[in-house]
N, CA, C and O atoms as a DFTB+ gen file, in Angstrom:
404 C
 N C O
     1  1      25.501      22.276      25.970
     2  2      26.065      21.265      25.099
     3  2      27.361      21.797      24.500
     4  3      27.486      22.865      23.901
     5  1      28.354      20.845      24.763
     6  2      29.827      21.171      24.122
     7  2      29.805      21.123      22.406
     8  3      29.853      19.989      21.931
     9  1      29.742      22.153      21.539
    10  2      30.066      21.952      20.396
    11  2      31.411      22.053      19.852
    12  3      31.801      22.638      18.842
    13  1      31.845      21.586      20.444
    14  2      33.830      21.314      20.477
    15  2      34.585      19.851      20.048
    16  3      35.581      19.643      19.355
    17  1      33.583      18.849      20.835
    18  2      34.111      17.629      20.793
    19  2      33.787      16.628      19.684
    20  3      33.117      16.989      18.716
    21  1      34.294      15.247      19.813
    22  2      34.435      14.834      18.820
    23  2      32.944      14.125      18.754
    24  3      32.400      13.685      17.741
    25  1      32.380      14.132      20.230
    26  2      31.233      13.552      19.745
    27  2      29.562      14.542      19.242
    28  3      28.382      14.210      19.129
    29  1      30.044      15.350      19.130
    30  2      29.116      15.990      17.875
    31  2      29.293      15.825      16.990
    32  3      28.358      15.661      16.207
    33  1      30.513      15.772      16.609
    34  2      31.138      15.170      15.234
    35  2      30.227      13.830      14.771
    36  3      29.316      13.763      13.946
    37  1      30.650      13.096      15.374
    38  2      30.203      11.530      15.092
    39  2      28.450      10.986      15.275
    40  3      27.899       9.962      14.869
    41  1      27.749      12.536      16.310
    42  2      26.787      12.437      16.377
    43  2      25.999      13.504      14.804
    44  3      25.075      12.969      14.192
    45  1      26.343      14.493      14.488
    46  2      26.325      14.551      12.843
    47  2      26.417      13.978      11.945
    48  3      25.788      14.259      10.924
    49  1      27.561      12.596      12.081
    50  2      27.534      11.810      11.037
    51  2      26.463      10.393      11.084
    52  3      26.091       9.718      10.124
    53  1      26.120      10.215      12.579
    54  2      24.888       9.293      12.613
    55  2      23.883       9.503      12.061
    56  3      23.171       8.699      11.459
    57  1      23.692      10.991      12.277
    58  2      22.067      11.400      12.098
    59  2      21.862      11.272      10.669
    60  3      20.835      10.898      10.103
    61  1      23.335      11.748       9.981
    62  2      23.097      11.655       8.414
    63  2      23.014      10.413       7.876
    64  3      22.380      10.194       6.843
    65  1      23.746       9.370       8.639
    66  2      23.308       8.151       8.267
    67  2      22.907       7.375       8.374
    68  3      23.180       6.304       7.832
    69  1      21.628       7.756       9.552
    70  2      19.679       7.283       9.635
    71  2      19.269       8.252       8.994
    72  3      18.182       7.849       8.580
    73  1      19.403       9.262       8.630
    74  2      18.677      10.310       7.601
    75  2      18.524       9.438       6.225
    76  3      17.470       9.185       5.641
    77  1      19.850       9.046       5.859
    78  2      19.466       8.339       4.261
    79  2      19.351       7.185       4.447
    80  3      18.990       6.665       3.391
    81  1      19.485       6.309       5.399
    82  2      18.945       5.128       5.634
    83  2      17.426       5.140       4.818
    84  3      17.011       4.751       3.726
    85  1      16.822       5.874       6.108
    86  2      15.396       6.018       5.992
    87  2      14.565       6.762       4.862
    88  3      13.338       6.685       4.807
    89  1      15.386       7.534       3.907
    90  2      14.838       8.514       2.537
    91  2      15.250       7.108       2.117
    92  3      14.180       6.502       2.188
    93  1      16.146       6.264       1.734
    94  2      16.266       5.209       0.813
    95  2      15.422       4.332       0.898
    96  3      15.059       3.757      -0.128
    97  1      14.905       4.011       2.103
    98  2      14.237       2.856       2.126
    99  2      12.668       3.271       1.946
   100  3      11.838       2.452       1.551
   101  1      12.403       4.359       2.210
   102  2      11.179       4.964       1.476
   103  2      11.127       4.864       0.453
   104  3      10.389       4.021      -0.056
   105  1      11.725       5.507      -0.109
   106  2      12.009       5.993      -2.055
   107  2      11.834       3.912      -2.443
   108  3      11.111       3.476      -3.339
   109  1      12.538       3.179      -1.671
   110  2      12.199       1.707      -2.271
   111  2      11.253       1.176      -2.284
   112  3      10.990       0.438      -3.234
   113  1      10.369       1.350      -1.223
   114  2       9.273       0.844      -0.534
   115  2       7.948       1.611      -1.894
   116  3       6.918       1.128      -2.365
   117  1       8.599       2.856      -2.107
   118  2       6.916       3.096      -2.673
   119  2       7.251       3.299      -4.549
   120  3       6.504       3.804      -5.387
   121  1       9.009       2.534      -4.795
   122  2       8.463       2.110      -6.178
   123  2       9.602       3.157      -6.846
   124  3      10.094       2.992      -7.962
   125  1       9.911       4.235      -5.959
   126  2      10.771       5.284      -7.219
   127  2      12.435       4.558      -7.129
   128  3      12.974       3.682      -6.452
   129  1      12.835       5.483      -8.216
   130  2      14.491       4.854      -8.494
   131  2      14.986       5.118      -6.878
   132  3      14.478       5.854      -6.032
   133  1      16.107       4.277      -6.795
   134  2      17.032       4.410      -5.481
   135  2      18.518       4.448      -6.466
   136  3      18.928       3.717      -7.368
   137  1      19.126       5.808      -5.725
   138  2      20.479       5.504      -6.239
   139  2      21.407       5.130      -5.397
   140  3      21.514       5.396      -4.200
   141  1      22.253       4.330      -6.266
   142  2      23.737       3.809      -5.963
   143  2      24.608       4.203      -5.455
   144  3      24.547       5.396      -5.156
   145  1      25.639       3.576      -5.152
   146  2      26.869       4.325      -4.687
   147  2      27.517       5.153      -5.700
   148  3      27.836       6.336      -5.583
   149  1      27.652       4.486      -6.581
   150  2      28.357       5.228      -7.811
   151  2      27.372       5.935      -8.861
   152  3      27.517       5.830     -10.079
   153  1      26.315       6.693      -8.216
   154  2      25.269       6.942      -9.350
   155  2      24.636       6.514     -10.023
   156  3      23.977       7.320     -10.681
   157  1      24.472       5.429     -10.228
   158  2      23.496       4.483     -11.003
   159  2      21.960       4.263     -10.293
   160  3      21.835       4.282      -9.069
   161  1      21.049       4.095     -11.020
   162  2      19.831       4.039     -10.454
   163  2      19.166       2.557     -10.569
   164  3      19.508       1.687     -11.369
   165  1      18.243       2.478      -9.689
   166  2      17.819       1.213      -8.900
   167  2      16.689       1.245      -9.476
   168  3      16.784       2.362      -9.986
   169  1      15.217       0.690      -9.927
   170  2      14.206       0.932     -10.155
   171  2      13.489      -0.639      -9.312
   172  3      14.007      -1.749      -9.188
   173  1      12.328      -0.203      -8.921
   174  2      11.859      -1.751      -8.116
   175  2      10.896      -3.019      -9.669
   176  3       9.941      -2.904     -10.438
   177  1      11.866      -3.990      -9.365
   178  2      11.243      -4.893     -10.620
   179  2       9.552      -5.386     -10.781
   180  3       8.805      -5.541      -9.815
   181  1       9.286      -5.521     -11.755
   182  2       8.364      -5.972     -12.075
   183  2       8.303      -7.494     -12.353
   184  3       8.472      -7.538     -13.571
   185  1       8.172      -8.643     -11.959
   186  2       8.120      -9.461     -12.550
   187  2       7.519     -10.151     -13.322
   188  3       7.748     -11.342     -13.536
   189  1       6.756      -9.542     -13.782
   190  2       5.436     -10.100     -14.317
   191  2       5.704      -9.070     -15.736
   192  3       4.949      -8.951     -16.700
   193  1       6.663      -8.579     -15.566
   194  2       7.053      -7.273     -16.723
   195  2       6.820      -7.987     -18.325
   196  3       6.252      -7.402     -19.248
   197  1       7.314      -9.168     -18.387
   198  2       7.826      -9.744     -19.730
   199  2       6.360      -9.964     -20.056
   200  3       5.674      -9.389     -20.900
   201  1       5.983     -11.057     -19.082
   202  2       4.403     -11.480     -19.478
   203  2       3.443     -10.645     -20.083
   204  3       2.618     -11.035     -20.910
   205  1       3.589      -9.158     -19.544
   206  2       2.562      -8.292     -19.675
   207  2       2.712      -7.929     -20.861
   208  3       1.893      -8.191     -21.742
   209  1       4.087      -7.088     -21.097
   210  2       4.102      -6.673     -22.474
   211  2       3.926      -8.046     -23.644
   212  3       2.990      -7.851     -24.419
   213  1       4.591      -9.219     -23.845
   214  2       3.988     -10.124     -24.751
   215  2       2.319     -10.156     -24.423
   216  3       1.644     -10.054     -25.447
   217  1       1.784     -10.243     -23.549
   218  2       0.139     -10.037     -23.577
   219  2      -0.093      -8.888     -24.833
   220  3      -0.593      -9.156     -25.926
   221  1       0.333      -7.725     -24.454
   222  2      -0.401      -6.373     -24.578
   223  2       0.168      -6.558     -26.181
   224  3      -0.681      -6.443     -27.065
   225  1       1.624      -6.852     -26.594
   226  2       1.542      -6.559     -28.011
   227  2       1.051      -7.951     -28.990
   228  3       1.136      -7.918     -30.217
   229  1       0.465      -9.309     -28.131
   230  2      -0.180      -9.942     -28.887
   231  2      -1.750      -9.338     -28.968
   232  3      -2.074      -9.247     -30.152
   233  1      -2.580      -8.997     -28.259
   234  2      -3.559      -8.191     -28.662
   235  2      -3.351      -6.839     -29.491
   236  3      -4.237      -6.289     -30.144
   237  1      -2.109      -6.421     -29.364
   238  2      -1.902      -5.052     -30.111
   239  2      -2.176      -5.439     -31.844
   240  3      -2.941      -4.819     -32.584
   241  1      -1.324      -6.631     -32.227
   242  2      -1.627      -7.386     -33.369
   243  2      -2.811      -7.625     -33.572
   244  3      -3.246      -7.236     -34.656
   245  1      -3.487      -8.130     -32.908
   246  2      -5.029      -8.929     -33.293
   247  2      -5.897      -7.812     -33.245
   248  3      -7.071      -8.144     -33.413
   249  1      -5.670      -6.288     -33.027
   250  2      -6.989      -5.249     -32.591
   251  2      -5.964      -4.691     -34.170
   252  3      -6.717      -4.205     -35.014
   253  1      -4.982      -4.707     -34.453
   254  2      -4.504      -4.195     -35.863
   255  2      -4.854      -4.797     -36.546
   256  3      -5.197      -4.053     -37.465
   257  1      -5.183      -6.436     -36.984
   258  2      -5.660      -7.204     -37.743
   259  2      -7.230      -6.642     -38.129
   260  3      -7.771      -6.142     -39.115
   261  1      -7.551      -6.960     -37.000
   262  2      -9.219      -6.622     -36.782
   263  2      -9.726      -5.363     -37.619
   264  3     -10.571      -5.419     -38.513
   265  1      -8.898      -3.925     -37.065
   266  2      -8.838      -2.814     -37.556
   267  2      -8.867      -3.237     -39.613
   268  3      -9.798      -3.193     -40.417
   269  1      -7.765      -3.515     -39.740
   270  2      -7.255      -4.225     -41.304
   271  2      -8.807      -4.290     -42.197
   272  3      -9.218      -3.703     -43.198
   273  1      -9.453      -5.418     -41.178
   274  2     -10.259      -6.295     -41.951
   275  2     -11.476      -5.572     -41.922
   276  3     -12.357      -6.101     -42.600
   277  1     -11.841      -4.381     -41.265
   278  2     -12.796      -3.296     -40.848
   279  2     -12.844      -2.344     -42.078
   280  3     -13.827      -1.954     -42.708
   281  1     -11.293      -2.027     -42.285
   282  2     -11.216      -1.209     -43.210
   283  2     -11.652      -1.452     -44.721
   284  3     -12.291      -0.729     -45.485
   285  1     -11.006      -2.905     -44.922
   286  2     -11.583      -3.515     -46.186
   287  2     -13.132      -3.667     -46.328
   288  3     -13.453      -3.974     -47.476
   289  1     -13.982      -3.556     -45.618
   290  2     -14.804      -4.013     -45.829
   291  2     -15.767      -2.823     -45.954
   292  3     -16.724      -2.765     -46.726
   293  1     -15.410      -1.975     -45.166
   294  2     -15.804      -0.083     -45.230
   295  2     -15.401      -0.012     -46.347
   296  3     -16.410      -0.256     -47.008
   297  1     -14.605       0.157     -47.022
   298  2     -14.096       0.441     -48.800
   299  2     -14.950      -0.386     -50.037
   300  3     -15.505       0.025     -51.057
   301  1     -14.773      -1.839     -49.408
   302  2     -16.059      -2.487     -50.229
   303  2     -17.182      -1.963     -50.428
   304  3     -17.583      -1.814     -51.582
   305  1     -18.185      -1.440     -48.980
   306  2     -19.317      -0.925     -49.007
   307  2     -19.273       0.464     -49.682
   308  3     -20.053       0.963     -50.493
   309  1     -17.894       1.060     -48.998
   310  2     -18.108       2.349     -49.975
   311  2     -17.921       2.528     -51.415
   312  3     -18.170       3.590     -51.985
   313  1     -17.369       1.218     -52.140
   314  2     -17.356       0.954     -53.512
   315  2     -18.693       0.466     -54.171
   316  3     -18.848       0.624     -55.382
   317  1     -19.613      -0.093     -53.441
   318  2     -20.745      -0.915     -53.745
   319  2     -21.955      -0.052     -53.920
   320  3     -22.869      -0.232     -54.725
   321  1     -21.771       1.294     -52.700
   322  2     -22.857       2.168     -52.664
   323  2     -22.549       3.547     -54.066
   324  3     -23.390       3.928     -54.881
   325  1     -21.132       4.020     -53.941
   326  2     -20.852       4.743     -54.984
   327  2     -20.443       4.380     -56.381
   328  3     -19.878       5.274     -57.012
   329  1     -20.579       3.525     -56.822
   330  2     -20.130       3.014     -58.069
   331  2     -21.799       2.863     -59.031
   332  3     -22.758       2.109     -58.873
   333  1     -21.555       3.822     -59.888
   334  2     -22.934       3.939     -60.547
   335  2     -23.116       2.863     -61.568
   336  3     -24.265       2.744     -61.993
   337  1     -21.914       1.796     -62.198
   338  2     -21.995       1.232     -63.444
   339  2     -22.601      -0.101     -62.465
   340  3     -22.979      -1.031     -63.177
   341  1     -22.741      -0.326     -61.119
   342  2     -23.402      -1.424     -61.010
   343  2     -25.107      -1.985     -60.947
   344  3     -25.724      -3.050     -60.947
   345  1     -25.410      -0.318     -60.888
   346  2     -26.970       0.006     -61.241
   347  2     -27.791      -0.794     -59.871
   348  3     -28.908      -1.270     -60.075
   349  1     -27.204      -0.888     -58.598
   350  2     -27.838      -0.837     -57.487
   351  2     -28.581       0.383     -56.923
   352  3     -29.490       0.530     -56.106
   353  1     -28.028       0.984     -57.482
   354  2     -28.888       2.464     -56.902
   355  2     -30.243       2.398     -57.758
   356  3     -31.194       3.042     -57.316
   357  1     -30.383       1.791     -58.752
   358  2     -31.811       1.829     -59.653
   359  2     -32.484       0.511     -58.798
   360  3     -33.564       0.469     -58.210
   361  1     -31.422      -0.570     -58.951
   362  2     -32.566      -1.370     -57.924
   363  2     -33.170      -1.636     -56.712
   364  3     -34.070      -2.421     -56.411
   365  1     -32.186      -0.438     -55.737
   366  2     -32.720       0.000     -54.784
   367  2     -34.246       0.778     -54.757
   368  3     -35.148       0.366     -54.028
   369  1     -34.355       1.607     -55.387
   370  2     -35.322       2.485     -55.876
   371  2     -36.212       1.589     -56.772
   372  3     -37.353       2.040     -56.670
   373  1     -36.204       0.624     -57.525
   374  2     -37.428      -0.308     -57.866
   375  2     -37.776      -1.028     -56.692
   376  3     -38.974      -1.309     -56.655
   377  1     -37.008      -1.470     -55.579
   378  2     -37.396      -2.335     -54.764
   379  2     -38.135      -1.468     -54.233
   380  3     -39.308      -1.823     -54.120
   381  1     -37.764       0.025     -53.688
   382  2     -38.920       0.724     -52.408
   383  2     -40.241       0.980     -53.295
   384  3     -41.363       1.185     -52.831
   385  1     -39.887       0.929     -54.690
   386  2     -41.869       2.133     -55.357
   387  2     -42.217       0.217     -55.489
   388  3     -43.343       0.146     -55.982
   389  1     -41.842      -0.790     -55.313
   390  2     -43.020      -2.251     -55.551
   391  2     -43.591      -2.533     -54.235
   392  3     -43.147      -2.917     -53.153
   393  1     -44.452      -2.286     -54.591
   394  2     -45.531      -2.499     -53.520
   395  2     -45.670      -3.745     -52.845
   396  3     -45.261      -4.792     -53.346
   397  1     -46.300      -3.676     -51.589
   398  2     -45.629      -4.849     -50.953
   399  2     -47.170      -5.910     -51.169
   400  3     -48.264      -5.421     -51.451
   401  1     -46.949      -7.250     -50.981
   402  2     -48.180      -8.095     -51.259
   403  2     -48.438      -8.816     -50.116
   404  3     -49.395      -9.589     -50.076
């Protein structure tokens, strides 16, 4: 093989450009960035992108709400059980020593 002529030349520059043909169209096919001519990066869209996130941060709200109303009500109980001036703790303890009928 002549490595002199011009068509090694041109056969080097084919190979390189089915070489990145084919790394590009991989890299697209399974989702990672593809870059540009000028450096910029490509990412493969989602379309369903918008939908999802309004899904995810209207439940994000309603499991924070939820959380909210969990908490208040844990603080209630823990105000109801520790608070001695309401004298539940005595009528707890009359209710268990009365005997049952």
């Amino acid at each position: 093989m002549d490595f002199h002529g011009a068509d090694f030349i041109l056969a080097i520059i084919g190979m390189s450009t089915v070489g990145w043909i084919v790394t590009t169209w991989i890299r697209a096919r399974h989702g990672y960035p593809v870059e540009g001519e000028w450096g910029g990066t490509t990412t493969k869209a989602d379309p369903h992108a918008d939908r999802k996130f309004e899904l995810l941060s209207n439940e994000n709200q309603r499991l924070n709400g939820q959380v909210d109303r969990l908490q208040e009500r844990i603080s209630t109980l823990e105000r109801i059980v520790t608070d001695e001036s309401l004298g539940l703790t005595r009528e707890i303890e009359q209710l268990r020593l009365k005997p049952a009928n």
